[in-house]
C-alpha positions in Angstrom: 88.3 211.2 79.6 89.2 212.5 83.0 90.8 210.2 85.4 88.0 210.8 88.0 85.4 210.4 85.7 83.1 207.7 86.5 82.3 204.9 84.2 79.6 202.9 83.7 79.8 198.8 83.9 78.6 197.2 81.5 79.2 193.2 83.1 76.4 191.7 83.5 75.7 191.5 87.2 76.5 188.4 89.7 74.5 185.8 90.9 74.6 187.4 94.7 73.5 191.5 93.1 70.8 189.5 91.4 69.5 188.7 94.2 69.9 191.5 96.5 67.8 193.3 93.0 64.9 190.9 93.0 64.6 191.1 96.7 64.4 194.9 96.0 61.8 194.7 93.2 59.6 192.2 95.6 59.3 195.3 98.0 58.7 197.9 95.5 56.1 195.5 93.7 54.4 194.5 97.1 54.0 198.7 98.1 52.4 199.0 94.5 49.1 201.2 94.9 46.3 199.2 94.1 45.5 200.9 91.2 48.7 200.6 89.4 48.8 197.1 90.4 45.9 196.0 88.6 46.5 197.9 85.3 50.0 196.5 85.1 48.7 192.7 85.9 45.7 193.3 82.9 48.5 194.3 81.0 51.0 191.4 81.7 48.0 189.2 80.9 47.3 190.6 77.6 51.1 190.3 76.6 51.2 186.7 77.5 48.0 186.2 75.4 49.8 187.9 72.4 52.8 185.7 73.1 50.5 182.5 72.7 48.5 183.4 70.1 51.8 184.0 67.9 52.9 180.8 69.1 49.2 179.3 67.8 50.0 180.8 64.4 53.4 179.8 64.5 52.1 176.1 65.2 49.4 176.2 62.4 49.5 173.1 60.3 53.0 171.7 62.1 52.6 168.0 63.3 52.7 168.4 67.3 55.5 166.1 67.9 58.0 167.9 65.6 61.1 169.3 67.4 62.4 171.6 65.3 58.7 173.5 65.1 58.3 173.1 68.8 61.5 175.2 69.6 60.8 177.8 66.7 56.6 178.1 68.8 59.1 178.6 72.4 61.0 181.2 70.8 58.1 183.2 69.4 56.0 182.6 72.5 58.5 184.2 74.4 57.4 187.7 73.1 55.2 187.6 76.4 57.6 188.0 79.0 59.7 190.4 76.3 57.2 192.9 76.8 56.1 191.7 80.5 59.9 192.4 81.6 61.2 195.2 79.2 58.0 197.0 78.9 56.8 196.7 82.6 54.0 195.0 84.2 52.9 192.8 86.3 52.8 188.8 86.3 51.5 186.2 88.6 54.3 183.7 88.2 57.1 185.8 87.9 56.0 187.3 91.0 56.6 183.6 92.6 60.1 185.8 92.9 59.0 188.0 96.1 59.1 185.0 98.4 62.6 186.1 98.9 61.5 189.5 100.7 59.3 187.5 102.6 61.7 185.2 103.8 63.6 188.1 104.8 61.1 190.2 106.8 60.6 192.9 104.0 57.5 192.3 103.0 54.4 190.4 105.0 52.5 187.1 103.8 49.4 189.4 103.7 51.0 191.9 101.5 52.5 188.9 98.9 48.8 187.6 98.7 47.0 190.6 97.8 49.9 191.4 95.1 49.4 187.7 94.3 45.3 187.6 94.4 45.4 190.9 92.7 47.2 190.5 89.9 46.2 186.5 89.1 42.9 188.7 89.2 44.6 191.5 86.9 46.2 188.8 84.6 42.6 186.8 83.9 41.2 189.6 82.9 44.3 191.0 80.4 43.9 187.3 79.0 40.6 186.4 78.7 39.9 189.9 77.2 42.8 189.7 74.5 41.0 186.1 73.4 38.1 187.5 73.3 39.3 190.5 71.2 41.0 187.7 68.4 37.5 186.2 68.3 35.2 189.1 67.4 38.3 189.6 64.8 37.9 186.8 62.9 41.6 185.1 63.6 40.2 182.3 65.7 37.9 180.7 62.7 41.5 179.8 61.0 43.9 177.4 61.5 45.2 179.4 64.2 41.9 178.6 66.2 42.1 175.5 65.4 45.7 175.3 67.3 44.3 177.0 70.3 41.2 174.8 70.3 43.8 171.4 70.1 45.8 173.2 73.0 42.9 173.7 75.1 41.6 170.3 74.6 44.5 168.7 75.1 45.2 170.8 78.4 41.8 170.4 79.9 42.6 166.3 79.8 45.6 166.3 81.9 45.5 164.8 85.3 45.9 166.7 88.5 49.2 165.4 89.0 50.8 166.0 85.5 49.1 169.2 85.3 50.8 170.5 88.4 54.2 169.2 87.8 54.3 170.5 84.4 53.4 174.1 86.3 56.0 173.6 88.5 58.4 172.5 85.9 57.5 175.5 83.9 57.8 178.2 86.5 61.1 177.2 87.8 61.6 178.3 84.0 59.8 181.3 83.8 61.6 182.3 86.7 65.0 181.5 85.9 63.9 183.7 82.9 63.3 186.7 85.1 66.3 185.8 87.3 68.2 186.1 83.9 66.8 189.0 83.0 68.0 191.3 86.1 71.7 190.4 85.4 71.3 192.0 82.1 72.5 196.0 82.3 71.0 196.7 78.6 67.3 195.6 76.6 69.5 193.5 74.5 70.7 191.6 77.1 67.3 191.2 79.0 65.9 190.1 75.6 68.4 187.3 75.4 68.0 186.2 79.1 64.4 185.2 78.2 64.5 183.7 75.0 65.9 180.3 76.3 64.0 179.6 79.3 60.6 180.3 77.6 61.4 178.4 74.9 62.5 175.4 76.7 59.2 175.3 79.2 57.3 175.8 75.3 59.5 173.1 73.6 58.9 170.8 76.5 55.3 171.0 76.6 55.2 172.9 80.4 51.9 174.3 81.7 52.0 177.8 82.4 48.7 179.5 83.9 48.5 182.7 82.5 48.7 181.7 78.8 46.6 178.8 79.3 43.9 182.1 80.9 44.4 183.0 77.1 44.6 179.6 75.3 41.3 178.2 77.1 38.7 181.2 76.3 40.2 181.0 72.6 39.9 177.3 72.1 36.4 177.3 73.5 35.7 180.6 70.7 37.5 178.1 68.1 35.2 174.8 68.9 37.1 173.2 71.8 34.7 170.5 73.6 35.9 171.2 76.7 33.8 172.0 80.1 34.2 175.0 82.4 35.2 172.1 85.0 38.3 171.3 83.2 39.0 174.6 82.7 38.8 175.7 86.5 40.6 172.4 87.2 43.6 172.6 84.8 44.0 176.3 86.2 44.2 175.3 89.8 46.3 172.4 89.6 48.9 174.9 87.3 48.7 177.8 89.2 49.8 176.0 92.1 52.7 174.1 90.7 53.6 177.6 89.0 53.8 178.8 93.0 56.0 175.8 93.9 58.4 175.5 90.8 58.8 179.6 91.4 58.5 180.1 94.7 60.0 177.1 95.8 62.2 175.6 93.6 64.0 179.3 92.4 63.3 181.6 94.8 63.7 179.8 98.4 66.9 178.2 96.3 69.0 181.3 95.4 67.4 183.1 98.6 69.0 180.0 100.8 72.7 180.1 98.8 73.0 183.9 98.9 71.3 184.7 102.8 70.0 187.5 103.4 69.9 190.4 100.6 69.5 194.0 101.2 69.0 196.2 98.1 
């Protein structure tokens, strides 16, 4: 090869570049035409719902309390954010990341909220429509309905407090697992970035609001005895612990060690 040929790194980038890229992606995903927004956050919804309902079958006739099946569920579930991150698209609590443009003048509070209203909007619809797709196919009147309907009961009883500090708790995850991902220079790499995080927040038993949009419309299809109350109040009380576990406890975090970024 010629000495003044150029070659192509293949180290994974540093804490600092990853930031200066995520500030970058904030402002590209904040600019997003409204259009493209949308059918990116339906999709990231539907990926998230395939990622839980493999994890349903995955937990189908395992006792709930076993480890071992718990992580084996995280790392299956994780084929969400695989195809939300490799494949492109557009998710609510990843997006807890562009608080670090914000922070630094590149993109306006109004322009975070619509990209935020727009696609929590975009990812309800991706998730709801993908349960409702298993259900006219038959798959919920198994066992694997029978997991969702358990995970939706169990999620609609959890108190206001627990149910917004295991979405906190969950997103500082899911985040991380994006942070991960930008390091990575190849689809191998970004693939292994996610796997742990996801599975951890699974393992763990976290709250995440986008796969409970899937996990709730599914249980109900499967038999859950479970109100539209607890529903709406389960998604509240995650969605805003997703926003301070993100936004807060990952974003403001890196975005206060590394300043200022500039892509």
């Amino acid at each position: 090869m010629p000495a003044n040929t150029p070659t192509e790194s293949h180290d994974a980038y540093k804490p600092a570049e990853i930031a200066a890229l995520i500030e970058t992606a904030g402002v590209a995903k904040a600019a997003l035409p409204l259009y493209r927004m949308a059918t990116l956050a339906v999709l990231a919804g539907a990926f998230i719902g395939f990622g839980a309902a493999l994890w349903c079958v995955t937990m189908a006739g395992a006792e709930p309390g076993f480890g071992p099946q718990r992580v084996l569920g995280g790392l299956v579930f994780s084929l969400g954010l695989i195809l939300v991150i490799v494949g492109g698209a557009e998710l609510f609590t990843g997006n807890a990341l562009m608080v670090m443009a914000v922070v630094d003048r590149r993109v306006t509070v109004g322009a975070l909220l619509r990209n935020w209203a727009v696609v929590y909007a975009g990812n309800l619809i991706g998730a709801v429509g993908l349960a409702i797709a298993f259900g006219f196919s038959g798959l919920l009147d198994g066992p694997m309905g029978a997991v969702a309907a358990k995970a939706a009961t169990t999620k609609a009883a959890l108190d206001p407090l627990e149910a917004f500090t295991r979405g906190a708790l969950c997103n500082a995850l899911v985040c991380l697992a994006v942070w991960l991902s930008f390091s990575a220079r190849t689809t191998t790499d970004k693939i292994l970035a996610i796997l742990w995080p996801v599975t951890a927040f699974v393992a763990l038993g976290l709250e995440h609001s986008i796969a409970n949009m899937f996990l709730f419309p599914a249980g109900l299809w499967a038999g859950a005895d479970i109100t539209a109350a607890n529903v709406a109040g389960n998604l509240i009380w995650v969605s805003l612990g997703n926003i301070v576990g993100g936004a807060g406890g990952v974003a403001l975090s890196y975005r206060y060690a590394f300043g200022a970024m500039r892509g």
